[in-house]
N, C-alpha and C positions, 0 to 999 in steps of 0.2 A: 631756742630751748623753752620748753613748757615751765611754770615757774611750781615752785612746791607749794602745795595748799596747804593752808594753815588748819589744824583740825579742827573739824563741825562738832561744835555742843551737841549738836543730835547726834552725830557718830559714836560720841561717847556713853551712851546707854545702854545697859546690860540686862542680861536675865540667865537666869541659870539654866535655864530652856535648849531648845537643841538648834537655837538659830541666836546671839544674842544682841539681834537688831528687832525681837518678835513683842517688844513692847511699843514701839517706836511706827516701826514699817506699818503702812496700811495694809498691806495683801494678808499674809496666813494669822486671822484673826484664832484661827484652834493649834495653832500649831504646839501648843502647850497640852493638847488634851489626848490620852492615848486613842489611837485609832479606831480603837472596838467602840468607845463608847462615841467617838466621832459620828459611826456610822449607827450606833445607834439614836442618840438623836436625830439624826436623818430620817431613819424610819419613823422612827414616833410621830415627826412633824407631818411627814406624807401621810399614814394614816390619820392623823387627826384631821389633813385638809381635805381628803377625798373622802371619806366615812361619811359624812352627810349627801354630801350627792350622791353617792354610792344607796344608802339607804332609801333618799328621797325616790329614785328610779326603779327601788328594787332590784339592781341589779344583786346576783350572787356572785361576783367577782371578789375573791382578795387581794389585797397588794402584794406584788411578791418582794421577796429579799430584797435587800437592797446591793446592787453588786457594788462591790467596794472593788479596790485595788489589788489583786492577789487571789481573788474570790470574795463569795458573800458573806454577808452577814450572818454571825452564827458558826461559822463551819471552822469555828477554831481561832488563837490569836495569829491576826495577820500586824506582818511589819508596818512599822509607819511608811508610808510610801515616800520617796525622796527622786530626783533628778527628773520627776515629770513633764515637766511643762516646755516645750517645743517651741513654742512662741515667746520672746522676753521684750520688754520696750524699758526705756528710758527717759525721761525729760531733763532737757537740760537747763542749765540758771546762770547767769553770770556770777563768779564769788563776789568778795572783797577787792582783790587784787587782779583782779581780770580772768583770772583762771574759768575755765569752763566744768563747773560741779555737774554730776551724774549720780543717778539712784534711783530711790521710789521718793513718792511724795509719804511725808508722814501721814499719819492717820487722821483723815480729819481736817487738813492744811493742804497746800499746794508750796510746802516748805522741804527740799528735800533733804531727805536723807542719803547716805554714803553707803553705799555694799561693796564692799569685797567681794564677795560671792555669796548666792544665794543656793538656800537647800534643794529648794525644790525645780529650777531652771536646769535645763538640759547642759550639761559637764563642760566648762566654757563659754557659757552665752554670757552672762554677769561679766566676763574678762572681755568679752570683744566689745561688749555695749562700752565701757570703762577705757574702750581702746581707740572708740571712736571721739572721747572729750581730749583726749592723752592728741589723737590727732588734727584737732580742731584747734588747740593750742598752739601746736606748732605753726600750722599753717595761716594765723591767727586769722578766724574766722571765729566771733563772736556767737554767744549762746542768748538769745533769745528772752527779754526781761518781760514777765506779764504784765511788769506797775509800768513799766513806762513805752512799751509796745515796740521796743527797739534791740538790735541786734538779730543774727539769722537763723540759727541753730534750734530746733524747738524740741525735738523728738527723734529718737533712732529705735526702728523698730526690727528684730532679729527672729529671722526662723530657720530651725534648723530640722534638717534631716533626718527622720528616727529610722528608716531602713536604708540612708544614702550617707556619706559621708560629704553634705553640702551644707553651705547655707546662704541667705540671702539676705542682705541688709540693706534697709530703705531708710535713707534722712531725712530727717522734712524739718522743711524750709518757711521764714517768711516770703520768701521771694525766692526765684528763679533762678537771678546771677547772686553766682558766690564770687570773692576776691581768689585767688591760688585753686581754682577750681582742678587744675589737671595732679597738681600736687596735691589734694587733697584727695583725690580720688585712689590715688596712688599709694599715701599712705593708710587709704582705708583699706585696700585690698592686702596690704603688709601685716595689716593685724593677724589676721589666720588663716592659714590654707585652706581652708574647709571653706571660704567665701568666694562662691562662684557667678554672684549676682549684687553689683550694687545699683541700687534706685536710688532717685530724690523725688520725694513729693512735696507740694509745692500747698503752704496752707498759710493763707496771709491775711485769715478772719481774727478776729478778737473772739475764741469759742473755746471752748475745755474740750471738743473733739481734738482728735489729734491729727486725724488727715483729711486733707482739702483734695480738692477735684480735678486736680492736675499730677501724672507721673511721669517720669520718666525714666527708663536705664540711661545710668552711667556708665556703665561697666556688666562685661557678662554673659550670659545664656540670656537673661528675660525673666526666668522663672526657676524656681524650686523643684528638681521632681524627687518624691515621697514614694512610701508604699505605704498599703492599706489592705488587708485581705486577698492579698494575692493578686493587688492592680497595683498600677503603677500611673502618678497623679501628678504633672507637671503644673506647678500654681503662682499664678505672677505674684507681685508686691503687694495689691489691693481686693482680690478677691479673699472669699472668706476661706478658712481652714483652719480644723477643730486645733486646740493648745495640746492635750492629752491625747498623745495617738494611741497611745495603749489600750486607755478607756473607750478611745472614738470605734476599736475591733468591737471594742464589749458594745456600744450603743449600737454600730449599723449591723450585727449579727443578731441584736433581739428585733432589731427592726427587719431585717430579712425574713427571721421565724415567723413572723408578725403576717409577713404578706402571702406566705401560703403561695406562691405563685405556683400556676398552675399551664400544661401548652395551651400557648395562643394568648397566654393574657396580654393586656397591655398596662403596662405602670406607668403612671403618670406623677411628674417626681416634680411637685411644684415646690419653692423658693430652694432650688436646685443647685445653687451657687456654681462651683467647679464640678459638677455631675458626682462625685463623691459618692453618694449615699446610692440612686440609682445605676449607677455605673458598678458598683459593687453587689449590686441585688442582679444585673443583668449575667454579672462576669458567673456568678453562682448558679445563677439559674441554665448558663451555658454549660457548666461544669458538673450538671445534675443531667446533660442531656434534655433542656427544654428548652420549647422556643417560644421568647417572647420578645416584646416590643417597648422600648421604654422612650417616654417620650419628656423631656425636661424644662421647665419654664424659668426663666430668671430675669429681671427687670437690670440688672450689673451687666453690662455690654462685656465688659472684662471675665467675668464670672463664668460666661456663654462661651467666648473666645478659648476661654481654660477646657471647658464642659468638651467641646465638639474636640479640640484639639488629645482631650483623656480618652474619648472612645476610639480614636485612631490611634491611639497608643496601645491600647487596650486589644486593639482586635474588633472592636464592637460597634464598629461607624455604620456597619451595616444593618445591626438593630437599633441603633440608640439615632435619635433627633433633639434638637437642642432649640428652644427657641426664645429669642431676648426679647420679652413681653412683661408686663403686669401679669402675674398669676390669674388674679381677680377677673380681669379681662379677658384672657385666655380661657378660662373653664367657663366660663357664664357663654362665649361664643360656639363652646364645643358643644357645651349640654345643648343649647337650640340648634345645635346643629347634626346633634345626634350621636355624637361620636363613641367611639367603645372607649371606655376605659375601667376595666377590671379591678385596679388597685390603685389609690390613690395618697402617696406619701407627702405629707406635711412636714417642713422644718422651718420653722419661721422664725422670726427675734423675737426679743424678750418681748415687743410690748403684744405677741404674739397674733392670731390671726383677728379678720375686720368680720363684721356678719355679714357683709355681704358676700365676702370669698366662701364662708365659711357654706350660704345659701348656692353660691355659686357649686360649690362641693356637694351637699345634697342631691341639685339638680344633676349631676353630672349621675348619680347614683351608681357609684362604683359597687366592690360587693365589699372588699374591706376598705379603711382608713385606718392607715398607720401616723399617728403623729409625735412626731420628735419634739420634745420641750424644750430650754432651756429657764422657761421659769413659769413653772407646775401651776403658780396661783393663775397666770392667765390662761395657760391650758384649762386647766379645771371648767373655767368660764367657757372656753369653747368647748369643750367636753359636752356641755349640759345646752350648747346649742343646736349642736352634731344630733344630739340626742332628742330634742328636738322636730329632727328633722327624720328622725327614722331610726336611728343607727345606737345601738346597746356597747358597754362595754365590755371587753372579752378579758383584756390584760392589761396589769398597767407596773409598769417594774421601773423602779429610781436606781440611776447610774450614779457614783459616787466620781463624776467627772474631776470635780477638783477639790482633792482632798485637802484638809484644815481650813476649809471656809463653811460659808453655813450652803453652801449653791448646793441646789442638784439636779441631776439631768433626769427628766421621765420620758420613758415609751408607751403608749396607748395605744392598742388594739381593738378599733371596731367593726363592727360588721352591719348589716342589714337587716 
């Protein structure tokens, strides 16, 4: 039997708030502040950060609205958004007593905190994260201590379904062998019927990453399949896929509007992940009656594996090619090699694109460049290299992807 935990001094912190762990929790730093003005600070910030470059180039573009959660900015009070987030993880700690604690880290600390349930996590994720410490107790299988590098348990990371009734949860481990490995497996699947995939991955560095380079299914199908605009996205444990599916309609629809795709073009959908973005530009562009060709690069072998295996889900293995490559290397080979490419979509990480990719994209002289942000200040930077190299601003619209934090997502539209 799991033994009763004694309650956490941090569990004990309140606020009269509409979460009242929101002084404590690292994650919803605005969850206190109403929405409207949420989203207006967003805009303000984007404007002030793009208005110099914007001016410096002369271009006449201005930012648009900011789409928040329910619609934009402006168009009336929208509700605070709640039950978003798709994706939920946990870290776990040994207590006092041997028990296995679960939550977020406090703010600031790598000390956790205790949730019951959280606002903004999809209806039940918080319960099953809570249900895999509940099952590691039993089966006593130890959580993982960072001061003294011992024990197994380190992270449970949960995604769920927003047009499927699945989900998929992946443990990670310091090591490989667990003790009660088939019972524990067992009791993870007893958590909730909604879990039709369990992983372990296997992360046994001394790093504040949370996953190492090794997975594997335990239990399952393999992967998660989702919808998105009218596709359907089958996505293993470690490839990438947005937290916000709501918001992620609202980002690959302006990104779509963006590419103007026209018969014949070809898209070219570098740091492509699970084909997502162009998969759903292609499925559109088939649904409008055009034909085009989309061609995907992603350096995540897993990622590519996802990609090829969505356009035969999709219907579109006969337009779409996927290829597990360096972006950077792949366009710098096509441009000398001549190749067509019409449109070319960017979504890269935060620490966003390199110059040489970015020259590697110039060469390649598609006629638009669509680029997906996730953090605006280094877009900006590439923006004004893009620019640079030829290419003007046309549009540039902030996605309110996760709401009560300061993040925000931008789209940019250039041309030649």
């Amino acid at each position: 039997m799991a033994k009763t935990r004694p309650a956490s001094p941090t569990k004990q912190q309140s606020s009269d708030g509409p979460c009242h762990l929101m002084r404590s929790c690292g994650g919803c730093t605005w969850l206190g502040l109403p929405y409207r003005k949420q989203l207006a600070r967003k805009q303000q910030a984007m404007e002030e950060l793009f208005a110099p470059l914007i001016a410096e180039q002369g271009w006449t573009v201005e930012l648009d609205p900011i789409e928040g959660m329910g619609g934009r900015a402006g168009e009336g009070k929208l509700p605070a958004p709640r039950a978003f987030r798709y994706k939920a993880v946990t870290p776990f700690a040994p207590g006092p007593h041997g028990e296995v604690r679960s939550g977020f880290f406090a703010r600031g600390t790598h000390r956790i905190v205790e949730v019951p349930a959280c606002v903004v996590e999809a209806p039940g994720a918080r319960a099953i994260l809570n249900g895999v410490a509940r099952a590691a107790e039993a089966c006593h299988i130890p959580a993982y201590n960072e001061d003294t590098r011992r024990g197994l348990l380190r992270y449970a990371v949960l995604r769920c379904g927003w047009k499927t009734d699945e989900a998929m949860l992946t443990i990670v481990t310091s090591q490989r062998d667990l003790p009660h490995m088939d019972a524990f497996v067992e009791a993870l699947g007893a958590i909730d019927p909604r879990i039709t995939t369990i992983a372990q991955n296997i992360n046994p560095k001394v790093t504040n990453a949370i996953l190492g380079a090794e997975t594997r299914v335990l239990a399952g199908a393999g992967q998660l399949r989702d919808g998105l605009l009218g596709c359907a996205f089958d996505i293993s444990p470690t490839a990438f896929y947005q937290t916000n599916p709501a918001q992620t309609e609202v980002l690959y629809r302006l990104a779509i509007e963006g590419m103007q795709l026209q018969e014949g073009d070809v898209l070219l959908d570098a740091y492509c992940g699970s084909g997502t973005i162009g998969l759903c530009a292609a499925h559109d562009a088939k649904e409008r009656g055009i034909a085009v060709r989309l061609l995907g690069v992603e350096r995540n072998a897993a990622g590519i594996a996802d990609a090829r295996r969505n356009a035969e889900l999709n219907g579109l293995e006969d337009v779409a090619e996927f290829v597990a490559e360096d972006a950077t290397a792949y366009m710098r080979r096509a441009a000398a090699e001549g190749r067509q490419v019409d449109v070319l979509c960017l979504d890269p990480p935060r620490a966003g694109s390199t110059p040489a990719c970015l020259k590697a994209a110039c060469a390649l002289a598609p006629r638009r460049i669509v680029y997906v942000s996730c953090n605006p200040e280094t877009q900006m930077r590439d923006i004004e290299q893009l620019a640079a190299g030829g290419y003007r601003l046309v549009r540039l619209t902030p996605v309110d992807m996760f709401p009560h934090t300061e993040h925000v997502e931008t789209v940019a539209v250039l041309e030649r």
